[in-house]
SEMARMAR-960503 format. One record per residue (C-alpha): residue in one letter; x, y, z. Coordinates in Angstrom, 2 decimals, decimal comma, padded with zeros to 5 digits. Layout:
// residues N
A/X/Y/Z
...
// end
This chain:
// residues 220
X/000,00/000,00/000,00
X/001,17/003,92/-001,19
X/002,46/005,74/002,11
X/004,79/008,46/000,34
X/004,05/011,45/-001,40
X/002,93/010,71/-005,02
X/004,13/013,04/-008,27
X/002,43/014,31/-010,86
X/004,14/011,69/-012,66
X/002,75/008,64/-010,96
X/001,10/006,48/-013,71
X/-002,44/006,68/-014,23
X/-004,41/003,31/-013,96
X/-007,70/005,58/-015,12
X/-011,26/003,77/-013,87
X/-014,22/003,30/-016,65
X/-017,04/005,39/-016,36
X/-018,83/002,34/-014,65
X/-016,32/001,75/-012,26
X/-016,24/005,73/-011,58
X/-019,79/005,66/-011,00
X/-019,84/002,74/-008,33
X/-016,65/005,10/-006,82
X/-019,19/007,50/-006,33
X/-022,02/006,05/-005,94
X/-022,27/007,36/-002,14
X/-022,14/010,72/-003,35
X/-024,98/012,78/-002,27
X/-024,06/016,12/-004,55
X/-023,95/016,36/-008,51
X/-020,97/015,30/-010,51
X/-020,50/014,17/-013,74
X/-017,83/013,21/-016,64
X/-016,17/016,03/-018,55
X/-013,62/016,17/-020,86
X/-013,06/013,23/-023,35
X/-014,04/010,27/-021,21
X/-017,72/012,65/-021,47
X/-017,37/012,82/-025,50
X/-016,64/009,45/-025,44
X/-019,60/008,07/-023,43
X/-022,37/010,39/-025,31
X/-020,80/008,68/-028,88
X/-020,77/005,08/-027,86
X/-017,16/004,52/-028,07
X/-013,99/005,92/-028,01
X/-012,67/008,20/-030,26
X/-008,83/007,76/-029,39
X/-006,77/006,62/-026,32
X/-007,01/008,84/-023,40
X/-004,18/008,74/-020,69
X/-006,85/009,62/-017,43
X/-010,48/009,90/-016,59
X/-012,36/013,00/-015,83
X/-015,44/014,22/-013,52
X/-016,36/017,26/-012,29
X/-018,21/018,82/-009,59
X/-019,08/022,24/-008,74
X/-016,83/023,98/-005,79
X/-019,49/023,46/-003,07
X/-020,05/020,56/-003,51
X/-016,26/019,14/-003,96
X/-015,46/018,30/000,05
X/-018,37/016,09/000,03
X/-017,95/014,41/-002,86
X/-014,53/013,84/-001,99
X/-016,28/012,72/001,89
X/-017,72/010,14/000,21
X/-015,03/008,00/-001,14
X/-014,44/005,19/000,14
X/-011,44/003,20/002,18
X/-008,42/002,91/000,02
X/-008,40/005,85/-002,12
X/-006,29/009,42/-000,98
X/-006,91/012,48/-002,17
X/-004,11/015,00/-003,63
X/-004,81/018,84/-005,10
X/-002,27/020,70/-007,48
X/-002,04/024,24/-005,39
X/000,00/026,96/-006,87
X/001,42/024,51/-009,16
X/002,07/022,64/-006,08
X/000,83/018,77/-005,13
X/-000,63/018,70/-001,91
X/-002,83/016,80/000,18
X/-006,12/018,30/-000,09
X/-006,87/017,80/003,77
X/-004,41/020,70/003,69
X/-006,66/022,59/001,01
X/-008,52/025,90/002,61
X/-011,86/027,16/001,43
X/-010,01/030,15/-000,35
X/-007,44/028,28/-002,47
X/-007,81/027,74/-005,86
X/-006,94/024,22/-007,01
X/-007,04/022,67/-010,27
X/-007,52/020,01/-010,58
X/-007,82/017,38/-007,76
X/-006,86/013,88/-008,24
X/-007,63/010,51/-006,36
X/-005,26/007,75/-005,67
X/-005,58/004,22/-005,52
X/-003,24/003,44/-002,64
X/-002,85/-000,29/-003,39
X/-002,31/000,21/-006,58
X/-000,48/003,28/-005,51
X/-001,52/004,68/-009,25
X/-003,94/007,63/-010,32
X/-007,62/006,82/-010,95
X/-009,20/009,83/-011,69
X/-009,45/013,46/-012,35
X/-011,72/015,93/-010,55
X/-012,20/019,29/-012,26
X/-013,46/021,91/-010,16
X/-016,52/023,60/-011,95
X/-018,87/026,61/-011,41
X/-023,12/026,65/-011,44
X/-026,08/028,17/-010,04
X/-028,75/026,37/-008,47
X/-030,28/026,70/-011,84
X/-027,86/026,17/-014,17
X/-024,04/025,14/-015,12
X/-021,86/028,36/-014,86
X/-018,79/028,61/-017,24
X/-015,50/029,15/-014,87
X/-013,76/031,24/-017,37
X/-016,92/033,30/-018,43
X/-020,04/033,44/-016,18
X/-022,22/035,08/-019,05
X/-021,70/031,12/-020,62
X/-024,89/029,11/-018,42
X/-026,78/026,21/-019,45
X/-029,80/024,58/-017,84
X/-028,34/021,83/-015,51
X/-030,83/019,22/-017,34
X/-029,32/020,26/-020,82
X/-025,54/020,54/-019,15
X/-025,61/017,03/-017,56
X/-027,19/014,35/-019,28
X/-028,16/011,00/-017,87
X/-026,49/008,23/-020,39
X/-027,20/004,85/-019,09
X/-027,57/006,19/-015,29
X/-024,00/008,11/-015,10
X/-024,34/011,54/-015,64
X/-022,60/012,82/-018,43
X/-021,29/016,50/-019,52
X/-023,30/017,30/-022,71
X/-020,82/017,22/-025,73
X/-021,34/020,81/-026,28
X/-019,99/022,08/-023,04
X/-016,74/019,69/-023,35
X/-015,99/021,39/-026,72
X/-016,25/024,27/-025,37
X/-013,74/023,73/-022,45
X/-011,53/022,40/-024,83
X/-011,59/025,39/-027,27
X/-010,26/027,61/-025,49
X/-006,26/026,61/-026,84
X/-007,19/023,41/-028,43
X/-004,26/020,83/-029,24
X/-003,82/018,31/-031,95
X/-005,79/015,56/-029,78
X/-008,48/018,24/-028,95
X/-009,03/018,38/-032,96
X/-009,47/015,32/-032,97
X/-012,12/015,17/-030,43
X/-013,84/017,69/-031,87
X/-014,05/016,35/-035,53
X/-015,52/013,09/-034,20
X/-018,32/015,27/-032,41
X/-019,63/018,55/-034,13
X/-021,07/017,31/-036,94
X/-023,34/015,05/-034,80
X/-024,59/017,54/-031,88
X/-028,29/018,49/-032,10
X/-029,01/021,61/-033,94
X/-029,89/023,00/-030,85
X/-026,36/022,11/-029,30
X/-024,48/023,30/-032,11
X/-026,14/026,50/-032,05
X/-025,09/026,67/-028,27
X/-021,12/025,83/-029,34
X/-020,87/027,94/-031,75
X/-022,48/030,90/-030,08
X/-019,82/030,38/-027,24
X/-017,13/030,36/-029,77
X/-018,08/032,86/-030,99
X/-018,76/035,42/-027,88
X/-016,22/033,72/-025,24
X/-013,16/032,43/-027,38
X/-013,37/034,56/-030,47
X/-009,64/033,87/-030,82
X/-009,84/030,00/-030,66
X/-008,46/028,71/-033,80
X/-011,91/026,50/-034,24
X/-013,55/029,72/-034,59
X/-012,56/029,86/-037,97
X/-014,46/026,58/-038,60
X/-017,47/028,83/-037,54
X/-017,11/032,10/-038,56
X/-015,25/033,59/-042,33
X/-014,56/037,22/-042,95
X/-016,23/036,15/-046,41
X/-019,47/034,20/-045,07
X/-019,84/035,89/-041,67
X/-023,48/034,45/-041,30
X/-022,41/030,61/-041,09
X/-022,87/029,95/-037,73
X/-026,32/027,59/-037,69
X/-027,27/030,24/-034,96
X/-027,46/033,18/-037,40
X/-028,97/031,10/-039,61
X/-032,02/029,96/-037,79
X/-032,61/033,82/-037,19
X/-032,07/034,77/-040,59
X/-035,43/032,30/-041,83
X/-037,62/033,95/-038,89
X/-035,96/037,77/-040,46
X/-037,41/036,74/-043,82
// end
């Protein structure tokens, strides 16, 4: 059994989204997958390999969530670039993101990404005016609650990598008209910059978004 002070390095033995949801299971607040495990799940496979498993949970609800694991498993936050324990976490810090150890098989097991929302709705971290309804931000695949694809895409637009691409290619084209609108109204307001807006938005067809479009039929 782990008794020393893991890395950031430690190798990552990352749970399935089954065996993340029995983790959890004694978990009283809302969490859900994020990132690609999330994209992955609302597909029905995988689109490529993925070194670690995601969830997330919004910041009032992390110390319970984290309550509820069970024997076996530590707890470790990266503070001011820093690894700590998180029983050494105050209310004020800011830590991104938190990760869970299994300390017999002294290897990382999952990710916990420290979100933002309203009683109402899912709050954007880097952009508050971003919100979704919590029934259209979390979807319930299967009985594990899932991030909607949209909101993952977003996250990942921000400064996406080669991988994130790659992610993103497998997903667009098959959100829900209603979801697409959504991503590509946050690429457009929040991460103008992000090299997918492009994909979105031409100096030379300006009105491509599927948002602008849908107005444009109830205009004419």
């Amino acid at each position: 059994m782990a008794s020393s002070t893991p890395t950031l390095d430690l190798g990552w033995q990352p749970l399935t989204p089954a065996a993340t949801a029995d983790l959890l299971a004694a978990a009283e607040v809302r969490w859900w997958l994020s990132g690609g495990a999330a994209l992955d799940r609302w597909l029905g496979e995988p689109i490529r390999e993925r070194r670690n498993i995601d969830v997330s949970v919004v910041r009032t609800d992390l110390v319970a969530l984290i309550a509820s694991l069970p024997d076996g498993y530590d707890v470790w936050a990266v503070r001011d670039e820093e690894l700590v324990p998180y029983a050494e976490v105050s209310e004020t810090d800011e830590v991104q993101p938190v990760l869970v150890r299994d300390t017999e098989r002294d290897a990382w097991v999952l990710r916990v990404n420290v979100e933002d929302g309203a009683p109402r709705a899912w709050v954007y971290k880097r952009d508050p005016r971003l919100q979704l309804p919590w029934d259209r931000a979390v979807l319930d695949l299967d009985g594990i609650p899932t991030g909607a694809p949209e909101v993952q895409l977003v996250w990942k637009a921000l400064r996406p990598r080669p991988e994130d691409d790659t992610d993103k290619d497998a997903v667009v084209d098959r959100l829900s008209e209603e979801a697409k609108a959504f991503y590509e109204r946050a690429i457009l307001s929040i991460h103008p910059h992000s090299s997918w807006a492009i994909h979105v938005r031409s100096p030379f067809a300006p009105a491509k978004a599927s948002w602008n479009r849908t107005k444009r039929r109830h205009e004419g």
